[in-house]
N, C-alpha and C positions, 0 to 999 in steps of 0.2 A: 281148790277142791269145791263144788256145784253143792255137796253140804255145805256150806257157809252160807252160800245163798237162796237156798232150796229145799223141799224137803220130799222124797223120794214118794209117792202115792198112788202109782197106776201100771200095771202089766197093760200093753198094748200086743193084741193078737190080730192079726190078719187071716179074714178065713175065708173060704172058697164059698161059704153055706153059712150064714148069720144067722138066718132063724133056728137051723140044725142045730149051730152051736149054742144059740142062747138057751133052746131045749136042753142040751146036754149042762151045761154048767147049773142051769133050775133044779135041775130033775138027778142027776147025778151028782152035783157039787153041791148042790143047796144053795148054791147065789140068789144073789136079784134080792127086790127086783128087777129089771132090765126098765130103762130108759132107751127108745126105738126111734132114730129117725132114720125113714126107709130109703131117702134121697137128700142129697145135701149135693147139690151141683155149685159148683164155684168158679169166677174167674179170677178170684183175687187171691190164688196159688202161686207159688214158686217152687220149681222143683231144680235145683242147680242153678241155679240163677235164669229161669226161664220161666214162662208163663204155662202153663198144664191147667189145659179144662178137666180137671178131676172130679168125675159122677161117683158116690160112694154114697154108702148106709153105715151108719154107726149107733154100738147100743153099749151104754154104760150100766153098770152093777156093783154092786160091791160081795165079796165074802169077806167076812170080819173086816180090817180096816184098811182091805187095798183094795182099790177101784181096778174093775176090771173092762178095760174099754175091747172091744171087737170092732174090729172093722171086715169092709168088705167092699171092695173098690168094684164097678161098676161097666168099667169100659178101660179102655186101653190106649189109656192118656200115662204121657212119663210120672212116675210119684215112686215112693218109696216103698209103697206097699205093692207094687208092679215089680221093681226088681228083686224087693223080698220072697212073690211064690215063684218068679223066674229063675231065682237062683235053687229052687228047690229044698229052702226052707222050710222050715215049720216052729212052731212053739212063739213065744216072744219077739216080738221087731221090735218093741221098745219099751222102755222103761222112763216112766213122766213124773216128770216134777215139776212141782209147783213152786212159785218163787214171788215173792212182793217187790224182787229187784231182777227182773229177766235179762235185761241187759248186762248185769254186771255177771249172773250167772252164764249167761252166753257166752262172754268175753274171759271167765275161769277157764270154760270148756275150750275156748281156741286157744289160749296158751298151754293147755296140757295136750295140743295136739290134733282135739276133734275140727273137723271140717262142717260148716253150714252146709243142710242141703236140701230142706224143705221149708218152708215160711207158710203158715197154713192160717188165713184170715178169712173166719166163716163170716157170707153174708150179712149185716149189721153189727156183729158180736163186737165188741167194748175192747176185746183184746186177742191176738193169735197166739199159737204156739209156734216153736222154731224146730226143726229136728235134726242134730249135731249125729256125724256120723264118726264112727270111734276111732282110732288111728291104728286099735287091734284087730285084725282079722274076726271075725265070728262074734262077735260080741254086738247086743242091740243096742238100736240109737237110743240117746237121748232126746226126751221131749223136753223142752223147757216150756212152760205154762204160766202168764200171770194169774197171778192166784188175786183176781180180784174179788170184794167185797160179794159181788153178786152172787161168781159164780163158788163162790167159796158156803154162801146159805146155800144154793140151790144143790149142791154134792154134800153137804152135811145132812138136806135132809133125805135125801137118798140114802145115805149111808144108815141114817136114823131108822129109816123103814126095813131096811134090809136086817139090823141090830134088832128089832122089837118083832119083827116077823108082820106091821100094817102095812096094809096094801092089798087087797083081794088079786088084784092083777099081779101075776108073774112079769107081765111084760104092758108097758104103758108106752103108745107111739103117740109122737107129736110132728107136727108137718116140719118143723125146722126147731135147729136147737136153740134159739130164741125163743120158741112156744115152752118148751123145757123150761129154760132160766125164769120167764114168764112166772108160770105156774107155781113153781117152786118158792119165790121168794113172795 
């Protein structure tokens, strides 16, 4: 069980419209703030065990104490958030966990069945997530995430801001998500 080595912390939404969406969850949900990065191009993806130039923008939030990450892929490279609006989904693609032992959480997930099928290593970042796909029909992947020291201040004090209502900006963009970790810690 990925409890033992993890701890459940992120709804992961895929949307057609990020800034649309980030306005709706502000403005109607009371999140945020939102953390904006508008471009994150990468070559050090895997998507199925393959190389995918994935251009995408991603903005993270919190309401109360689950991060709410949005994406919004870019171009029409293989990834998981490609076959998730092709399939004609909506809501949820996944559900992230944070883990101080990813591997071992990894290695729960492939004996209870899931399948690796994204390895996502943002340029410079200290550590990637992995995204396990479920061995049940309709059900979102799993993100497994090192929950390193960094990146564990710089989502605390997100969350901090989001809890206390500081932060004049609803939404704060930074050029990559090392500007973020940056800043925050």
């Amino acid at each position: 069980m990925i409890g033992e080595s993890g701890w459940p912390c992120q709804l992961g939404f895929v949307v057609a419209d990020i800034e649309a969406s980030m306005d709706h969850w502000i403005n109607a949900l009371g999140a945020g703030p939102f953390v904006y990065v508008p471009e994150i191009i990468g070559t050090s993806f895997l998507y199925r065990d393959e190389p995918t130039d994935l251009d995408m923008a991603v903005a993270l939030g919190y309401i109360g104490d689950t991060q709410i990450e949005l994406i919004q892929q870019r171009n029409s490279a293989p990834s998981p958030y490609q076959d998730f609006l092709r399939s004609g989904a909506t809501g949820v693609q996944h559900i992230g966990f944070w883990s101080a032992e990813p591997v071992a959480a990894g290695k729960k997930l492939l004996m209870e069945g899931y399948r690796r099928v994204f390895i996502g290593n943002l340029p410079g970042a200290e550590a990637g997530s992995i995204y396990y796909e479920s061995p049940v029909g309709g059900m979102p992947m799993i993100e497994v995430s090192a929950a390193t020291p960094q990146k564990l201040k710089a989502y605390h004090g997100l969350q901090m801001r989001a809890r206390t209502g500081t932060g004049a900006q609803p939404v704060r963009t930074y050029p990559s998500f090392n500007d973020f970790l940056a800043d925050a810690t």
